[in-house]
N, CA, C and O atoms as a GROMACS GRO file, in nm:
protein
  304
    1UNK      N    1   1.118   2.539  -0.353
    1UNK     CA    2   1.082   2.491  -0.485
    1UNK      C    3   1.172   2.374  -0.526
    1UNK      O    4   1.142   2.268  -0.580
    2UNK      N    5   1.286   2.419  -0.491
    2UNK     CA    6   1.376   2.308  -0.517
    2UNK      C    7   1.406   2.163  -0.447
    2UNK      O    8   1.473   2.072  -0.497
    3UNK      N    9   1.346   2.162  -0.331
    3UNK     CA   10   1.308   2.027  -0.258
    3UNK      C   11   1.183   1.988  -0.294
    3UNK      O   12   1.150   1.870  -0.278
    4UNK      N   13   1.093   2.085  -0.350
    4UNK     CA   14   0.944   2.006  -0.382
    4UNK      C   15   0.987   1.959  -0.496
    4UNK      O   16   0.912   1.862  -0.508
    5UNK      N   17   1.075   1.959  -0.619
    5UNK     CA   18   1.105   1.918  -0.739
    5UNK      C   19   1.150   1.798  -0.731
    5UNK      O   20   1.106   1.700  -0.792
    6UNK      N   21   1.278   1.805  -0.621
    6UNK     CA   22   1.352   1.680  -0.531
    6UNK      C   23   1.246   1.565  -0.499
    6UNK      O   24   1.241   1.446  -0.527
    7UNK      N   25   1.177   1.636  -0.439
    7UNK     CA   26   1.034   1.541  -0.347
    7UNK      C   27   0.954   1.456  -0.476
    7UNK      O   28   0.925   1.337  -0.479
    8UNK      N   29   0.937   1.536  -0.557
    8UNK     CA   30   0.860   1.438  -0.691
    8UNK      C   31   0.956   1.381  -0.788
    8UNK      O   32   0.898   1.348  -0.891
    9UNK      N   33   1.041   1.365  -0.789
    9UNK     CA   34   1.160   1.293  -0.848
    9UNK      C   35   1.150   1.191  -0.756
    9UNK      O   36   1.068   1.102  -0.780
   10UNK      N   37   1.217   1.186  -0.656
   10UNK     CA   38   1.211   1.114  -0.574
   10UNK      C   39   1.083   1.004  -0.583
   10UNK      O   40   1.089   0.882  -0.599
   11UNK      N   41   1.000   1.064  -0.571
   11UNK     CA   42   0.841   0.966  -0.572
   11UNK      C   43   0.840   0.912  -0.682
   11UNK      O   44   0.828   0.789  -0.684
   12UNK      N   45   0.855   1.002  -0.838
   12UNK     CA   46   0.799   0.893  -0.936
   12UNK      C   47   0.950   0.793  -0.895
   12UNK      O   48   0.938   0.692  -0.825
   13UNK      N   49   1.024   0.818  -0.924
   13UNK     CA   50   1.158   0.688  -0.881
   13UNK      C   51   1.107   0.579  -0.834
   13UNK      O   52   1.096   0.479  -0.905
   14UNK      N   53   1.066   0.583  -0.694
   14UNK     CA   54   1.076   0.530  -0.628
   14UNK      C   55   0.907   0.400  -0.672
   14UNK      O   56   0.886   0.286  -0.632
   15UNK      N   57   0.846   0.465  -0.737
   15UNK     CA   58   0.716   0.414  -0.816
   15UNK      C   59   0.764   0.375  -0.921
   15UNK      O   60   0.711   0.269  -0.955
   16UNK      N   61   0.813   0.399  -0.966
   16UNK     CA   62   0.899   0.318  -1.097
   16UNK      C   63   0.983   0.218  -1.050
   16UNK      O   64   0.991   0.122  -1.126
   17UNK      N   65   1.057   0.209  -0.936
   17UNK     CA   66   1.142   0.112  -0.901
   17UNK      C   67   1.014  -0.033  -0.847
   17UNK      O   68   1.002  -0.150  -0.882
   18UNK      N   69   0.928   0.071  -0.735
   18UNK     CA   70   0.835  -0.073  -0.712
   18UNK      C   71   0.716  -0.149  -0.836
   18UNK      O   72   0.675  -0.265  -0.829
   19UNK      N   73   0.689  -0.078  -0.914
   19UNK     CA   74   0.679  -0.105  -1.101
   19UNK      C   75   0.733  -0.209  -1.116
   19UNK      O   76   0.673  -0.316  -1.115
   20UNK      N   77   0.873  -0.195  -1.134
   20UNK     CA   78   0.925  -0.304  -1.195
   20UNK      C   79   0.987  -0.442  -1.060
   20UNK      O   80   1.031  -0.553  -1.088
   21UNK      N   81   0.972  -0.398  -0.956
   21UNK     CA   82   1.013  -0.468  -0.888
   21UNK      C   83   0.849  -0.595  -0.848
   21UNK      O   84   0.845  -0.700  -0.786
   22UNK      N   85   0.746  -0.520  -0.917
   22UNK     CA   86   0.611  -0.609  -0.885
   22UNK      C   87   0.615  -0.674  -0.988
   22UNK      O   88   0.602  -0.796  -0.989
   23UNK      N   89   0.639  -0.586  -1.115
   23UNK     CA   90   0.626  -0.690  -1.260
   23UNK      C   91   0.732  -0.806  -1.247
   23UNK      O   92   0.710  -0.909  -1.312
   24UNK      N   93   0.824  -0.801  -1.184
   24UNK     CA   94   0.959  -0.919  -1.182
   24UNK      C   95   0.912  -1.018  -1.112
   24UNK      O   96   0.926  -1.135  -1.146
   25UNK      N   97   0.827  -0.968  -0.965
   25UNK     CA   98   0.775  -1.092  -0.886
   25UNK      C   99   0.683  -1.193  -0.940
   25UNK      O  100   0.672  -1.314  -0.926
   26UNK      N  101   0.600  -1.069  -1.031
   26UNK     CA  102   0.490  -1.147  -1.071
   26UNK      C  103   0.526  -1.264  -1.172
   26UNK      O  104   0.466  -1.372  -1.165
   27UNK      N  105   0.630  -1.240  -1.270
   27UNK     CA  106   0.703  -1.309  -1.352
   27UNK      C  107   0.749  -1.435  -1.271
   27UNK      O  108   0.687  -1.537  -1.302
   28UNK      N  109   0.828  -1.446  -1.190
   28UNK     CA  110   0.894  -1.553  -1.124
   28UNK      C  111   0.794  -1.620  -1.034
   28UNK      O  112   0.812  -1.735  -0.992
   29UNK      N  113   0.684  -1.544  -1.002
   29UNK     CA  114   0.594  -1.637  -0.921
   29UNK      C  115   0.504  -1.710  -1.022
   29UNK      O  116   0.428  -1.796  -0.978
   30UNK      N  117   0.504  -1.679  -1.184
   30UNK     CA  118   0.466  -1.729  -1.315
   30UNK      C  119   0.550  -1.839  -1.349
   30UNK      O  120   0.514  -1.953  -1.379
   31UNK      N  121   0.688  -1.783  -1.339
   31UNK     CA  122   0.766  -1.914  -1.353
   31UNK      C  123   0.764  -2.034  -1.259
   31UNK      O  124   0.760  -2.149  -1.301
   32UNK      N  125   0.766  -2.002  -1.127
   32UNK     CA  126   0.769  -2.057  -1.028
   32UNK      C  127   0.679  -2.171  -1.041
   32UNK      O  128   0.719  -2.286  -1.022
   33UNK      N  129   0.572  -2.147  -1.069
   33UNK     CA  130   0.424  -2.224  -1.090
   33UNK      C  131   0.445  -2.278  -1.196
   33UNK      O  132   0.375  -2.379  -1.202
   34UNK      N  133   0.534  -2.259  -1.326
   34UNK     CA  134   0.527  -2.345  -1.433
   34UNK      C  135   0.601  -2.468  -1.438
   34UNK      O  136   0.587  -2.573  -1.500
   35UNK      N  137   0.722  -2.408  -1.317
   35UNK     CA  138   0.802  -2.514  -1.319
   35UNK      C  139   0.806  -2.651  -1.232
   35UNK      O  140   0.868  -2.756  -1.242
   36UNK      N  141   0.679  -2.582  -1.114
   36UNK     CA  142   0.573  -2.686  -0.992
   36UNK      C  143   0.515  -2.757  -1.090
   36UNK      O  144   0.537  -2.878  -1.082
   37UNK      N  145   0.448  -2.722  -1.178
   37UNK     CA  146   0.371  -2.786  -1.295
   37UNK      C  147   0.466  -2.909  -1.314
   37UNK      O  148   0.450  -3.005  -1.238
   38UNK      N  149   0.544  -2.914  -1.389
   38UNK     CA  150   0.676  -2.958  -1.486
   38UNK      C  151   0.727  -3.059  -1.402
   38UNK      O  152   0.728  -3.177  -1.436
   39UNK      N  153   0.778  -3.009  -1.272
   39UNK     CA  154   0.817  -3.164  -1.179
   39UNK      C  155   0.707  -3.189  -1.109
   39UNK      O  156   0.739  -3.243  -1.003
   40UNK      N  157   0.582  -3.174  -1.121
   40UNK     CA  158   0.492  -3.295  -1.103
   40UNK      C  159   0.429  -3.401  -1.209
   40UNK      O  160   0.375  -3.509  -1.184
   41UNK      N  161   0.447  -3.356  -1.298
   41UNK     CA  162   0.422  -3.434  -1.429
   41UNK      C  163   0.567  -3.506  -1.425
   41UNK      O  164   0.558  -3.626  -1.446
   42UNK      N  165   0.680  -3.466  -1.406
   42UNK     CA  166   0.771  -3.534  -1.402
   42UNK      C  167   0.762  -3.669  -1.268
   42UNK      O  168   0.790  -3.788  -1.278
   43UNK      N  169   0.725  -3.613  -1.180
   43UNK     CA  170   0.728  -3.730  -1.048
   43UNK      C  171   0.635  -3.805  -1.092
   43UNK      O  172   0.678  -3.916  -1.120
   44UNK      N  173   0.484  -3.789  -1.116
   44UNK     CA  174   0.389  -3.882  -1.166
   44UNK      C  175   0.474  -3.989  -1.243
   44UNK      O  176   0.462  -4.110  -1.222
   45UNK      N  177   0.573  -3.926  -1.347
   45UNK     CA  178   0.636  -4.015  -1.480
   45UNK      C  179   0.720  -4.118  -1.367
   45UNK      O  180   0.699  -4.239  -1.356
   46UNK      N  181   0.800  -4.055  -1.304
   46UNK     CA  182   0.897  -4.144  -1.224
   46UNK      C  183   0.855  -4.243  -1.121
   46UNK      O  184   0.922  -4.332  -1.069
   47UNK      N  185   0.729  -4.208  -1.101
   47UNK     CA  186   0.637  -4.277  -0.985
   47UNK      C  187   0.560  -4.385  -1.089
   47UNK      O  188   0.578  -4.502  -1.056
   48UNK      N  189   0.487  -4.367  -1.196
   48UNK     CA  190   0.479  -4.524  -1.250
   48UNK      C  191   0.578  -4.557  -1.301
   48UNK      O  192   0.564  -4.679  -1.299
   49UNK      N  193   0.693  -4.533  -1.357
   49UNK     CA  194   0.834  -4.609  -1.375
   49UNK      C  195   0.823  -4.636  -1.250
   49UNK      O  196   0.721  -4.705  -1.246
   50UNK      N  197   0.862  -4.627  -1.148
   50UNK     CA  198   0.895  -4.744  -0.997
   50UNK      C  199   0.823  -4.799  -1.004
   50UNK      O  200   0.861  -4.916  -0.994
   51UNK      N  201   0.633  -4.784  -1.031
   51UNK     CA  202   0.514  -4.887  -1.011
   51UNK      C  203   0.602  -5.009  -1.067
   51UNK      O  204   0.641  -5.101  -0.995
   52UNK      N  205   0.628  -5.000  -1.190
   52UNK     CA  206   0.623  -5.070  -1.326
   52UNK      C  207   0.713  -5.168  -1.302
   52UNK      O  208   0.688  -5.286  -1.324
   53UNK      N  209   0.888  -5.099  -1.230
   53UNK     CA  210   0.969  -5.204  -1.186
   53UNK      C  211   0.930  -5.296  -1.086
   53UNK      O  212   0.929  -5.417  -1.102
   54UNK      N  213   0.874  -5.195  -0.906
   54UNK     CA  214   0.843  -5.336  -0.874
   54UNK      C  215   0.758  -5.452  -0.895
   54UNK      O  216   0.753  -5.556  -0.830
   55UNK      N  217   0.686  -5.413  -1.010
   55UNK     CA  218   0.575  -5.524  -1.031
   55UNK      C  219   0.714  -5.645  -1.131
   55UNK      O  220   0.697  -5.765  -1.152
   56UNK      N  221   0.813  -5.579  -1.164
   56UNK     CA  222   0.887  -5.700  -1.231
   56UNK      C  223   0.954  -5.745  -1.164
   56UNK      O  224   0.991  -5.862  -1.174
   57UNK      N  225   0.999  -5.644  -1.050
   57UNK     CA  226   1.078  -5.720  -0.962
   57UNK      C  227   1.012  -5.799  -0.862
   57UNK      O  228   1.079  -5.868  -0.785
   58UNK      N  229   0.899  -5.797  -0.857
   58UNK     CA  230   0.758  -5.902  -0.823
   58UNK      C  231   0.738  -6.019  -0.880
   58UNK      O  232   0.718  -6.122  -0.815
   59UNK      N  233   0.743  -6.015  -0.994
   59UNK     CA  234   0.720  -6.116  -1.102
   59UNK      C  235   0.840  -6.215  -1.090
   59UNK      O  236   0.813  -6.329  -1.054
   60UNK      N  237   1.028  -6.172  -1.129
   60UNK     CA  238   1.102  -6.219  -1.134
   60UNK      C  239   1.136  -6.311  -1.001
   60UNK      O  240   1.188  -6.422  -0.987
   61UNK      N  241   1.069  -6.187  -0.888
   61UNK     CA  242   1.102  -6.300  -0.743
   61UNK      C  243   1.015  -6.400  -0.722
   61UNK      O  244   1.050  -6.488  -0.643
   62UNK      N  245   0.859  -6.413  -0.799
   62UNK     CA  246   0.802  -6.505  -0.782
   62UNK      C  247   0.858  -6.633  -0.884
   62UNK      O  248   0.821  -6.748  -0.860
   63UNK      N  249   0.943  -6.605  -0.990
   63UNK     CA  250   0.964  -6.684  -1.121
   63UNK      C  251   1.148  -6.765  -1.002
   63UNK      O  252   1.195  -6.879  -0.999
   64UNK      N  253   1.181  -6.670  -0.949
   64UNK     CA  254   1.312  -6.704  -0.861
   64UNK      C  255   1.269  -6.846  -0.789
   64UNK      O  256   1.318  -6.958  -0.794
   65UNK      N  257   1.159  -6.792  -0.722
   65UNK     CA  258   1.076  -6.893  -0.639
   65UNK      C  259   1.069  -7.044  -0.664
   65UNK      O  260   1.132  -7.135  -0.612
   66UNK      N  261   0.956  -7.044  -0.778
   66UNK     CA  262   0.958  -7.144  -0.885
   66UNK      C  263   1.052  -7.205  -0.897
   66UNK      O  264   1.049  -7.318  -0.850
   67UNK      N  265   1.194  -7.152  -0.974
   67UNK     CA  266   1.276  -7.244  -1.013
   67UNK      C  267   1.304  -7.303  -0.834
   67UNK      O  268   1.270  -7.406  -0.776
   68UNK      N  269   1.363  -7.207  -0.799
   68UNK     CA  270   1.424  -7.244  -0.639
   68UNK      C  271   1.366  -7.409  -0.583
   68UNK      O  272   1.427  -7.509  -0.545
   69UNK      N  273   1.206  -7.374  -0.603
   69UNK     CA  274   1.126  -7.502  -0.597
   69UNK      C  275   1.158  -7.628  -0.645
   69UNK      O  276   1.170  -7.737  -0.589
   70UNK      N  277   1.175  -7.578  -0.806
   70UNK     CA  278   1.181  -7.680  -0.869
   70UNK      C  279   1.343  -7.788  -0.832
   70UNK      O  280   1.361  -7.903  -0.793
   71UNK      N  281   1.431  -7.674  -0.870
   71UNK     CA  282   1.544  -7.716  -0.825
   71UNK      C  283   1.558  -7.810  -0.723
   71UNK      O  284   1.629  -7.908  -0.746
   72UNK      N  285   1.480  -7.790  -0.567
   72UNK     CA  286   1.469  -7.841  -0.480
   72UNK      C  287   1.428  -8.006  -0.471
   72UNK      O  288   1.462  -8.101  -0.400
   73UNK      N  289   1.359  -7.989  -0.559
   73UNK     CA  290   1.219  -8.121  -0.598
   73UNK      C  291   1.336  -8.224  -0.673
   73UNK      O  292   1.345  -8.344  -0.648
   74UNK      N  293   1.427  -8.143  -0.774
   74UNK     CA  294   1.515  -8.216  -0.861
   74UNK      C  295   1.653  -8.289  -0.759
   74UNK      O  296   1.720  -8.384  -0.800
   75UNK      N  297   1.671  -8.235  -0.650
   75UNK     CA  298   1.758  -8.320  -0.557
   75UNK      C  299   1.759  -8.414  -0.514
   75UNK      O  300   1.843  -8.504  -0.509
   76UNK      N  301   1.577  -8.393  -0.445
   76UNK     CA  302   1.555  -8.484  -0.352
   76UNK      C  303   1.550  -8.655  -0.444
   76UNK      O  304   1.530  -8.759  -0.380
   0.00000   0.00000   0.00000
C-alpha cells in the first residue's frame, strides 16, 4: 500500500514537473519568435539606412569626380 501511494506521488510529480516544464518552453519559444520578429524589422531598418548611405556615397563620388574634372580643365 505504501509503495502504491509512493508510485502516485511520484506520477502526479513528475506530471506536474513536465506541466510546467511544457508551459516554460512554450513561453520562450513565444518569446523566441517575438524577438525573430523585432530584429528583422530591425535589419530591414539598418538595411535601408546602408541603401540610403551608399546612394550618397554615390552621389558625393560622382560630385568628387566633377570637381576632380573641373580642377583638371582649370590647369591645363
Amino acid at each position: 500500500m505504501e509503495a502504491t501511494i509512493k508510485d502516485i506521488v511520484e506520477k502526479v510529480t513528475l506530471e506536474l514537473i513536465y506541466d510546467v516544464v511544457n508551459e516554460r518552453t512554450k513561453e520562450i519559444k513565444t518569446e523566441m519568435k517575438e524577438m525573430r520578429t523585432e530584429y528583422r524589422e530591425e535589419f530591414r531598418t539598418i538595411e535601408q539606412d546602408l541603401k540610403a548611405i551608399n546612394t550618397r556615397i554615390d552621389q558625393i563620388h560622382t560630385r568628387l569626380d566633377q570637381i576632380i574634372h573641373m580642377l583638371t580643365k582649370l590647369r591645363k
